[in-house]
KEMARDO-912664 format. One record per residue (C-alpha): x negated, y, z. Coordinates in steps of 0.001 Angstrom, whole numbers, plus 500000, padded with zeros to 6 digits. Each point is the difference from the previous one (the first is absolute). Layout:
XYZ/...
This chain:
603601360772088500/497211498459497822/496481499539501639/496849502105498883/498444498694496961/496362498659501195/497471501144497310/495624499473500415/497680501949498437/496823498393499018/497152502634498963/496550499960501007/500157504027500217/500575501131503575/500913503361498889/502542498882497314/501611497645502519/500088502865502490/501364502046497695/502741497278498969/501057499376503473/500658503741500677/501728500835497256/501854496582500932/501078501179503179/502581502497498579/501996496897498669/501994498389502403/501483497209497427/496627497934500088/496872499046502683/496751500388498336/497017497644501391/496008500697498796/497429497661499596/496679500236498270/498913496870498269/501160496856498792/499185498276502877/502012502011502041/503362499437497697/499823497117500436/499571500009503872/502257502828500171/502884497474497872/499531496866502718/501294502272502581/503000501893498202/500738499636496586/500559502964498005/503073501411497203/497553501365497705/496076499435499736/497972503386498423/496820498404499416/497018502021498300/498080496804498677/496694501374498650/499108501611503743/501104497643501893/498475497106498049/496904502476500032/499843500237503700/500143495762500886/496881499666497739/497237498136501801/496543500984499351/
């Protein structure tokens, strides 16, 4: 038996992520982890590295801006 596919979600939309990890929950062929900024990627990646990276890149850049 092959092991669950690890896939994280990077979106700076709570209720898109929500909505993601819901509907992900019906598939039992993948694990779906949700962060919400860059930052947390790439803390998120020095514990458990990931199969497949969705990254939304304008909003997450967007929310690590400084001042």
């Amino acid at each position: 038996m092959t092991s669950r596919k690890r896939v994280l979600l990077a979106d700076s939309s709570e209720e898109f992520r929500w909505l993601m990890w819901r509907s992900a929950a019906n598939h039992n062929f993948f694990s779906l982890a949700t962060v919400g900024s860059g930052r947390d990627v790439l803390l998120c990646m020095q514990k458990q590295t990931a199969d497949l990276l969705l990254m939304d890149t304008a909003g997450c850049l967007r929310s690590n801006r400084v001042g």
